[in-house]
N, C-alpha and C positions, 0 to 999 in steps of 0.2 A: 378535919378533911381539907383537899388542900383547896384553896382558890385559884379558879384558874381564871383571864380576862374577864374580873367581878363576880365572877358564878359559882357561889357555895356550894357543891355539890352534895353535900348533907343537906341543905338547907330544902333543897328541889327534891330529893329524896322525903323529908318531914313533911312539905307542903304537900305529897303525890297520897301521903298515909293521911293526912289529914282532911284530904277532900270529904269523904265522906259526912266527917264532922260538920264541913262546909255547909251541905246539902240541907241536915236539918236547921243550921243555927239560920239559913237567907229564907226557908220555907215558907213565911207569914207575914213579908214585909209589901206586901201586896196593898195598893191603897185605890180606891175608886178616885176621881179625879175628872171634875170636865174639864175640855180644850175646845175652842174655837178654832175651826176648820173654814178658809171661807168667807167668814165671817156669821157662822150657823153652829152653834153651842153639842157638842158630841158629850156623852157619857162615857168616860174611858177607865184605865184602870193603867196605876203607874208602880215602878219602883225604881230606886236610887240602888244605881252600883258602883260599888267605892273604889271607883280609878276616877280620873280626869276625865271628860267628857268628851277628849277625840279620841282616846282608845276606845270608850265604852261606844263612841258610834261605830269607830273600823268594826268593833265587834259585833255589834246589834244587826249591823247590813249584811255582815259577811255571815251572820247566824242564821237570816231570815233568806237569805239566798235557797238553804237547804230545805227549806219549807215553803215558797213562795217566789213572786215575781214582785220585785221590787221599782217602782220608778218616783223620781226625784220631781219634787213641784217645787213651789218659790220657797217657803220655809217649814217645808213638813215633805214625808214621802208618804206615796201610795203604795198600802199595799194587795195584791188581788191573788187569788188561788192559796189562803193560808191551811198548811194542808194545819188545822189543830189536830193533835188526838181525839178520837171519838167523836168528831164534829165538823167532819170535811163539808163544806160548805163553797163551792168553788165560783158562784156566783157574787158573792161577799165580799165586798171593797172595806179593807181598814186603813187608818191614816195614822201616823205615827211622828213624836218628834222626840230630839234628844236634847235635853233641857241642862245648862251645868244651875247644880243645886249644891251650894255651901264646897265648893271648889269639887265638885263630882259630879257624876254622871248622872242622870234619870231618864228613862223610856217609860215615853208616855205611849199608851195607844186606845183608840178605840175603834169599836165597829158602826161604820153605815148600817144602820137597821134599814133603810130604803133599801139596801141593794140585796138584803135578803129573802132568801123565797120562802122560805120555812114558817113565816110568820112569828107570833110570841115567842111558841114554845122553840121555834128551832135558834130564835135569838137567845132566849135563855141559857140555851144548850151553848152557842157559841159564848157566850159570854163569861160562862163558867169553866170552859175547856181554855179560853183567851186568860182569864186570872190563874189557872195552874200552871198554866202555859210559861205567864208571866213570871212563876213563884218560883219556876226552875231554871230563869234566869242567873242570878248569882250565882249559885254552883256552876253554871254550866260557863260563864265568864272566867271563875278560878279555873275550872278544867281546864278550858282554854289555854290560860293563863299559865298554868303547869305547864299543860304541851309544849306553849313556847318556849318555855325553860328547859323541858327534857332535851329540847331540839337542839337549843342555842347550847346545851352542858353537852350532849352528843356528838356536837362539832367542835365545841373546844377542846372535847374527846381524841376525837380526831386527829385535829390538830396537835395537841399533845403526842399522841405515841405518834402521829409523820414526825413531829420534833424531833423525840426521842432514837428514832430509827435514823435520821438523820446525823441525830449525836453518834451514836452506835459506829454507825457508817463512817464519820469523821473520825472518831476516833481509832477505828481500824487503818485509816491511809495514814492518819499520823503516828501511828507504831509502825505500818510500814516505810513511813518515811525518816523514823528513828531507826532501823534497821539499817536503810540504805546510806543514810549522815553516818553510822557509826562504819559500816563498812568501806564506804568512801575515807573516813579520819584514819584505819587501819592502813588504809592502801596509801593513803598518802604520807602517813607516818612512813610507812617503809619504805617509800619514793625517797623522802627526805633521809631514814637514814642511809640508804642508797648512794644519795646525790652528797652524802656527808665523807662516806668514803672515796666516794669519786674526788671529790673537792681533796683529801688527803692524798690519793693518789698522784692528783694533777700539779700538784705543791712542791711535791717529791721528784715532778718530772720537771720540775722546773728547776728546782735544787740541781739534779743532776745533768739536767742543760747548760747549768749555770757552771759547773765544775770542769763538763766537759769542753764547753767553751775556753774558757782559761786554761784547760792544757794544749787546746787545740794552739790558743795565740801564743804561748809558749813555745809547744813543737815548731808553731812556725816561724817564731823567731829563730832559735835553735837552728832551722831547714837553713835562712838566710845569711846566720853567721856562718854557715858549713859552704854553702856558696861562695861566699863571698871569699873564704878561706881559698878556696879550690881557683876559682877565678886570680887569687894572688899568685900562688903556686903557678897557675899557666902561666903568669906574665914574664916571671922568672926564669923559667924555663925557654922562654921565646928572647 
């Protein structure tokens, strides 16, 4: 299939049939993890996602936007209102960082158990909804990840047949302007042989200028000697 500006369009097509695959093979790379918030030691739960570490933040922030209010502290962000599945807890402060791990990304996060009202069990509950949560991270990065590619292959899309329609379109005024050159080269072919006859005409009017001139200086010699004849005649006579 062809490539259009880098983008294998089989390739985004494989990748879009593959997600699925995705989902199971990232589902268990879930790992417990403390982070110091602070300077006060949190229980959190991390995973690594296999892009570079400023993509996986554009994505991590731009994911938690839809679930949450996110704001920015000196090296970690807050987050408050995390809606988890089956564990809406909207009281609940978590704190999150993106760490690069062996040239890749990881999201770390854990929960303020202070700021929970629920007590044990409702920590529990959040903390197990926060590691699922977690676990459909990587799928949900390739999704991502796809989309941008359908997007980016859908405008070179795009782009392609406005191309294409533009050739089309070109090449239409250039037949018609092969029409107009060929019938302009007819028109002036018979201008020229036209102006070829005229040219033998005006040749021959000139031959015969030239003929008639020289009988003319003739005649009028002729005119002169008969004159002058006549002119003797009178003198004689007188």
């Amino acid at each position: 299939m062809r490539v259009v500006n880098g983008i294998d369009l089989k390739k985004v097509v494989m990748l879009v049939a593959a997600c699925s695959i995705y989902l199971s093979l990232n589902a268990q790379q879930v790992k417990k993890e403390n982070g110091t918030i602070n300077s006060k030691k949190y229980e959190g739960y991390s995973i690594v996602i296999k892009d570079a570490r400023s993509r996986v933040e554009d994505f991590w922030l731009a994911h938690l936007e839809e679930y949450s209010n996110v704001r920015r502290k000196r090296d970690f962000y807050q987050i408050e209102e995390l809606k988890l599945p089956d564990s809406y807890f909207p009281e609940a402060v978590f704190y999150t960082r993106i760490i690069e791990k062996d040239s890749l990304g990881k999201i770390w996060v854990a929960l303020d158990a202070e700021t929970l009202l629920g007590g044990e069990e409702g920590e529990e509950l959040v903390n197990e909804a926060l590691e699922q949560f977690m676990g459909s991270l990587p799928a949900e990065y390739e999704k991502n990840s796809i989309e941008k590619r359908i997007i980016e292959a859908k405008r070179v899309i795009m782009i392609t047949e406005n191309e294409q329609q533009a050739l089309m379109q070109s090449a239409k005024n250039l037949s018609r302007q092969l029409e107009e050159v060929i019938t302009e080269k007819e028109r002036l072919n018979t201008t020229l042989e036209n102006l070829d006859l005229e040219i033998l005409a005006t040749k021959q009017r000139i031959e015969n200028n030239k003929s008639d001139s020289i009988r003319s200086v003739s005649d009028l010699e002729k005119i002169r000697i008969l004159v002058a004849q006549y002119e003797e005649d009178l003198k004689k006579l007188n």
